[in-house]
C-alpha positions in Angstrom: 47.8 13.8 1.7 45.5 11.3 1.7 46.6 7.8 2.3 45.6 5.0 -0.5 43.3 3.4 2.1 41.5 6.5 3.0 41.3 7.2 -0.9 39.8 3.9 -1.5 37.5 3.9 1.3 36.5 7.6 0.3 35.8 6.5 -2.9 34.0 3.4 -1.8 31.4 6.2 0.1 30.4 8.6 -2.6 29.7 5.5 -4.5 27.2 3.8 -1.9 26.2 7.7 -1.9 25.7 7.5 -5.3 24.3 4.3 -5.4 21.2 5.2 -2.6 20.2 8.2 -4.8 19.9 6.1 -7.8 17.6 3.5 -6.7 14.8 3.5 -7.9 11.6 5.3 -6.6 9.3 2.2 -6.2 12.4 0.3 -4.0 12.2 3.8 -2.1 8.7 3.4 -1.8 8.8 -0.1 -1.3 11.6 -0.1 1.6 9.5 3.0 3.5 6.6 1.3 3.4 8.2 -2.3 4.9 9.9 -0.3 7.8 5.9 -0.2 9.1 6.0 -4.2 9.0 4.2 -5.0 12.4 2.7 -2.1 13.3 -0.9 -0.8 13.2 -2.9 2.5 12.4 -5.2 4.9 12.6 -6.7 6.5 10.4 -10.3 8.5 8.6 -11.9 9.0 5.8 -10.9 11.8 3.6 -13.5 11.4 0.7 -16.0 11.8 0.0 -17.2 13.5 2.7 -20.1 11.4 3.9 -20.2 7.5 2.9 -22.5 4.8 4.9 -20.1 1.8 4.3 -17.0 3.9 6.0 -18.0 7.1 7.7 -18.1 7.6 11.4 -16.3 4.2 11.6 -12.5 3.1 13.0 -10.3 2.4 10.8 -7.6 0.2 11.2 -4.8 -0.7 9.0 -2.1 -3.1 9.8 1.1 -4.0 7.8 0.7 -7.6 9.2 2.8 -9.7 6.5 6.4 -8.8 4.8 8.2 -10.2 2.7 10.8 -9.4 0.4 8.0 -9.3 -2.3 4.6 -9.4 -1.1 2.9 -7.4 1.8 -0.2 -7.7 3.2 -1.9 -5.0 4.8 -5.6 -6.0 6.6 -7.8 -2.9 6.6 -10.3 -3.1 9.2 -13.8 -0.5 8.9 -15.5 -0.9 12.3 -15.7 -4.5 12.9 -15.8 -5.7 9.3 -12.6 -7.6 8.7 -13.2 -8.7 5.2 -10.4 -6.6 3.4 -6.5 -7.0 2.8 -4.4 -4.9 0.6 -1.9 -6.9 -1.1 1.2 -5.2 -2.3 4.0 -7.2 -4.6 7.0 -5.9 -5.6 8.1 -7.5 -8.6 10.8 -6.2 -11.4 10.8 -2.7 -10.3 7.2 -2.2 -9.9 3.9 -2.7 -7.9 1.3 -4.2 -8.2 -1.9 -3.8 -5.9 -4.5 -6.3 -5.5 -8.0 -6.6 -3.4 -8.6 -9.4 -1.2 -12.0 -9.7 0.2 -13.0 -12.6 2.7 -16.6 -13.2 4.7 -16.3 -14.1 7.9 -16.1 -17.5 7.2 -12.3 -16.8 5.7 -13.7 -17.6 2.1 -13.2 -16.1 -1.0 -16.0 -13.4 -2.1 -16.9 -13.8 -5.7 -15.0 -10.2 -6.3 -11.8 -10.6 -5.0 -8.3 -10.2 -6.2 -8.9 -6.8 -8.2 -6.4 -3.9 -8.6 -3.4 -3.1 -10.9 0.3 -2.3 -11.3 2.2 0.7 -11.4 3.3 1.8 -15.1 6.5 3.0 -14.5 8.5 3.5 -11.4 6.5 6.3 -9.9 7.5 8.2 -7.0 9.4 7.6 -3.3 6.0 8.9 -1.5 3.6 7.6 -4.0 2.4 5.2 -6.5 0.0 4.6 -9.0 -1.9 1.3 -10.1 -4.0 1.4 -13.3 -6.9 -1.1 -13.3 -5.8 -4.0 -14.9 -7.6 -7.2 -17.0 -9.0 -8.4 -14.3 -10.1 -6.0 -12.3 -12.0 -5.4 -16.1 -14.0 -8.6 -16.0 -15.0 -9.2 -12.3 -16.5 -5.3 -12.5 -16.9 -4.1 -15.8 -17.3 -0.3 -14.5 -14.1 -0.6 -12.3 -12.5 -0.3 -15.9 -11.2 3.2 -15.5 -10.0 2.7 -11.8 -6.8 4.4 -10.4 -5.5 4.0 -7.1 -2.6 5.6 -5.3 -0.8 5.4 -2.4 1.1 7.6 -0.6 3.4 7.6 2.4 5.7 10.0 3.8 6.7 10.4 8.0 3.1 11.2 8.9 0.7 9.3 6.8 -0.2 6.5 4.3 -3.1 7.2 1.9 -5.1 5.4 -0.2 -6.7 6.7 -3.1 -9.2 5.5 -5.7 -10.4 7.7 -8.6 -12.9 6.0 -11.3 -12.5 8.2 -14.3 -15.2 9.6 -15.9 -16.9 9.2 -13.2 -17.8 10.9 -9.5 -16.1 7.9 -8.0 -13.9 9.1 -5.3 -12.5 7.7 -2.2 -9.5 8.2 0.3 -8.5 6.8 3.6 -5.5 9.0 5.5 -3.6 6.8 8.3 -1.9 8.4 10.9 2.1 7.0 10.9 2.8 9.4 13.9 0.7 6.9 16.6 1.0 3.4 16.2 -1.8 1.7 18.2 -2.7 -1.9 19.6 -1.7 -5.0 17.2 -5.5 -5.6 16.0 -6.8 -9.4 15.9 -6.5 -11.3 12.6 -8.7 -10.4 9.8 -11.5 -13.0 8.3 -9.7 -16.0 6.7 -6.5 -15.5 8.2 -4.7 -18.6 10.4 -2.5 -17.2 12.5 
């Protein structure tokens, strides 16, 4: 027969058991992605097939900045450094923004673009609509939909412009970390 203290802490268990399969999928997705904080990879270009800006170039991602709400993730494509993926977590969802620098470390004129998830989405992947924004800094990025995904061997990123051709996805490899890259443009430390 169980004693009261082994009852209690028993019970005490299946609730934190109970508790970890109830939280919600963008916290899931949220705490899998911060467990990369500080570490670098890898990665190619998925789609489309052949693209002069990114193909046949390293890239480089780096989940350089954590916090309990924001992370910042430089993307480097061959020795451009101009791009940083900025993920807040915020009343159980997501948003995604854009952040594009010129060498200098300023601002370029579009900047700041992207959107929040609409619900809470999935563990391994989430979705961010285009928001208002994103709408009047680039007009045809209206219809925008990017999604990321992550499980134990990769992060993706995904962009989709419906009604359109516009396709594009980058697959990182989790499985190799690599060298902690330098800083990306406009970046102090």
């Amino acid at each position: 027969m169980l004693s009261k203290i082994s009852l209690l802490f028993f019970t005490f268990l299946i609730s934190l058991n109970g508790l970890a399969q109830n939280e919600n999928p963008s916290k899931q997705f949220w705490d899998t992605l911060q467990s990369h904080c500080g570490k670098a990879y890898e990665g190619s270009l998925a789609l489309p097939e052949e693209d002069e800006a990114f193909g046949g170039k390293k890239l480089i991602m780096h989940v350089r900045s954590c916090s309990e709400t924001v992370m910042k993730i430089p993307f480097f494509v061959g020795e451009n450094k101009s791009r940083t993926w900025i993920l807040t977590y915020k009343n159980d969802r997501i948003a995604l923004q854009h952040d594009h620098r010129h060498e200098d470390g300023t601002e370029d004129a579009v900047n700041f673009y992207g959107g929040i998830t609409t619900n809470s989405g999935n563990p391994n992947i989430q979705v961010f609509s285009a928001d208002e924004h994103t709408q009047k800094i680039i007009p045809a990025a209206a219809t925008n939909v990017w999604w990321i995904t992550i499980n134990e061997t990769s992060f993706t990123y995904n962009l989709r412009r419906l009604g359109t051709d516009r396709v594009f996805k980058v697959v990182m490899d989790l499985t190799k970390p690599i060298s902690i890259p330098e800083a990306p443009w406009g970046w102090k430390d």
